[in-house]
C-alpha positions, 0 to 999 in steps of 0.5 A: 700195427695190431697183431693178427687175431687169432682164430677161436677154439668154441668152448663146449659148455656141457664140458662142467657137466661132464667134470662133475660127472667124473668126479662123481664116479671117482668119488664113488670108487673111493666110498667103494675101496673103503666099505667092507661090502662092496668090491672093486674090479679093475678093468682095461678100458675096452674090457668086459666092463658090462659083465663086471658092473652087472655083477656090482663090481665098482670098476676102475679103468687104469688106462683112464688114469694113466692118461691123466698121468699123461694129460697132467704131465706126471708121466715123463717123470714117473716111467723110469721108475718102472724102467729101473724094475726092468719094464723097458722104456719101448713098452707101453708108457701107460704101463710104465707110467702107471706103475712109476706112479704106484711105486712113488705113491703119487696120483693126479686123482690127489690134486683133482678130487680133494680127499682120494689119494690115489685108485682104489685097491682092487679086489680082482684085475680083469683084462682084454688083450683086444688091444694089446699084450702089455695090459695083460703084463701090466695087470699082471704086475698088480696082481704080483704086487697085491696079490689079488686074482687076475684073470682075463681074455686072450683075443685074436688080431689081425682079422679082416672079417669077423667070423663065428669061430672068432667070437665063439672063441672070445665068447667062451673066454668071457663065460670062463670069468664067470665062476671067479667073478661070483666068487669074489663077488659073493653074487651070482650073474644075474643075467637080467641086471647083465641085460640091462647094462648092455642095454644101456652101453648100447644107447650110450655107444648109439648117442657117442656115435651120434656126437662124433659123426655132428663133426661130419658138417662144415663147419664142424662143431667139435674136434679131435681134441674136445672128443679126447675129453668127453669120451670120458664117461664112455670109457668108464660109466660105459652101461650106466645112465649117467653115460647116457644122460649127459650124451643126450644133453652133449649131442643137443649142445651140438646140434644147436650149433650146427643149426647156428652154423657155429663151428668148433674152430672159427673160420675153419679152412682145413679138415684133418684126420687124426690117425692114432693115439693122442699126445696126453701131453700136449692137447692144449698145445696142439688144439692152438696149434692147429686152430691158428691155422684155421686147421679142424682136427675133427675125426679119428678113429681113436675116440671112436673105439668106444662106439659098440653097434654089437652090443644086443641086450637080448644076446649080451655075453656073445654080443659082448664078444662081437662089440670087442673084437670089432674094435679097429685096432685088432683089424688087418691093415686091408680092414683098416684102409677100408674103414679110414677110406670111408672115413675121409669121404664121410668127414670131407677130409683135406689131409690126415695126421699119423700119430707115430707113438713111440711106445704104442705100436699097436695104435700107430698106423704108420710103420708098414705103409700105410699112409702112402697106400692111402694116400695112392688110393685117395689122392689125399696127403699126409703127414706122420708126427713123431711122438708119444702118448705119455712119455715127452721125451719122445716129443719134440714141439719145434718139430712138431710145429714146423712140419704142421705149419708146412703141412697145412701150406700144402693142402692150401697150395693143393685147394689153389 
């Protein structure tokens, strides 16, 4: 007897695009830590990165390298190095992960780009707590080590309504960078060149949104997983044309699909919602899994933490607070069941999938209730995986596949 053919991921061909984009960028980093001219700045990732590049700053995105730590699976081996300094394993495994990488002096940047051994030393550490208080500790710890300034901006949380009082207060934070910024810079803000950056992040925040919402058709033509790959030159050429171009050329690639009727997934039966942070470590895995049960993971609300409709060239450091405290993840839980709610509706959503990430409560939206509220409201299962973003001690596959096998049965029963 033949064995069963498998369902087929559709490979996107813009992804080569994409690679030498990002090689790109990281090469350019590399050029910027050696010249005696240029400064670097690291940045969290939904951090004011528009200010910093306006300012010529080459900026680095250590939460995009600790997510290569995850993706390439260095990271499990790497965190007890942090843990062993008293960073303990419940905190974040992007921090811990980063760290241990330092601290052992090992990089996935080492293998990928032949000739970078490793992110470039940073001239000035930048923060947003928008999501979380550990990248203020884990910037903090840089700035110990390198002894280079750090500074950065406390946001509030929590909020349902995003009020004036609330920007205002981030606002005035962010003009408080300023001063520092010049100084280590050597240049003054030159509010035109800022203008322009935000200008530009909000074309590629208006085009990323664009891709993600081609998964609204059914078919859809791209996944959860291939958006954790190609959020890429949102995250970290955010205000630059590069972002924008290869948006242009990615949404194209999308819409010729959705004129085909090709779709991402062949013989897609099934539409998930993915709610939390990715397993770095088992994309692959994960994607084959849910593609051999004709199961589409098509949207979540973590690839679109890089969608800015606040962004507003004409008010740029006031729309700059706005577009960050916007964010999802600093929202109250009556926020969250809203947005979610639309969400399912827009996408025609089967089941949702809660990533439970271990050492990222802020991202998991699985503890207090969540899931069983909307699942009252809407009618429309659930299921919560355990897991982690980096760490893989704290997932296991067998689990893992069994309980999506066994969900995937029950939304085929409920369809019956």
């Amino acid at each position: 007897m033949a064995p069963e053919k498998q369902p087929q991921r559709k490979k996107i061909e813009a992804t080569g695009q994409m690679m030498q984009i990002m090689a790109d960028y990281f090469y350019d980093l590399n050029e910027a830590a050696a010249s005696p001219t240029r400064k670097v700045a690291w940045c969290t990732s939904v951090g004011p990165a528009e200010l910093l590049r306006a300012m010529g700053f080459a900026v680095h995105f250590p939460e995009n390298h600790a997510a290569m730590l995850g993706a390439t699976r260095m990271a499990t081996e790497l965190i007890p190095e942090a843990n062993t300094m008293g960073y303990s394993p419940e905190i974040c495994s992007y921090l811990t992960a980063d760290i241990g990488a330092y601290l052992k002096g090992v990089s996935p940047l080492a293998k990928a780009y032949p000739g970078i051994d490793a992110p470039p030393q940073p001239d000035v550490l930048v923060y947003n707590t928008n999501q979380c208080r550990d990248v203020q500790d884990w910037f903090s710890w840089y700035a110990r080590e390198l002894k280079v300034p750090c500074i950065g901006i406390s946001s509030p949380k929590n909020f349902t309504e995003l009020t004036d009082i609330l920007i205002d207060d981030v606002c005035q934070q962010m003009e408080a960078l300023i001063p520092t910024l010049e100084e280590i810079s050597g240049t003054k803000l030159d509010m035109a060149k800022l203008q322009e950056t935000v200008a530009r992040s909000r074309e590629c925040t208006e085009l990323w949104r664009q891709v993600l919402e081609t998964a609204a058709n059914t078919p859809a033509p791209l996944t959860f997983f291939d958006g954790t790959i190609h959020m890429g030159p949102a995250v970290v050429l955010r205000g630059t044309q590069q972002a924008v171009d290869y948006y242009q050329q990615l949404l194209a690639e999308l819409q010729q699909r959705i004129a085909a009727g090709e779709g991402a997934i062949e013989g897609e039966q099934h539409r998930i919602y993915w709610e939390g942070m990715p397993v770095w470590g088992r994309l692959r895995q994960h994607s084959e899994l849910f593609a051999g049960l004709q199961a589409s993971v098509l949207v979540s609300t973590y690839c679109s933490s890089w969608i800015f409709p606040d962004f507003d060239a004409a008010d740029p450091i006031r729309s700059m607070a706005k577009a960050y405290l916007s964010l999802f993840i600093v929202r109250s839980d009556a926020y969250k069941e809203a947005y979610i709610t639309q969400m399912l509706k827009k996408f025609k959503i089967d089941g949702i999938i809660y990533h439970d990430a271990k050492t990222c409560p802020c991202n998991s939206n699985s503890r207090y209730g969540l899931p069983q509220r909307l699942e009252q409201q809407t009618g429309i299962p659930s299921l919560v995986i355990s897991g982690d973003l980096n760490d893989l001690r704290c997932v296991s596959d067998e689990q893992t596949r069994t309980n999506v096998e066994a969900f995937i049965e029950q939304l085929e029963e409920k369809r019956c």
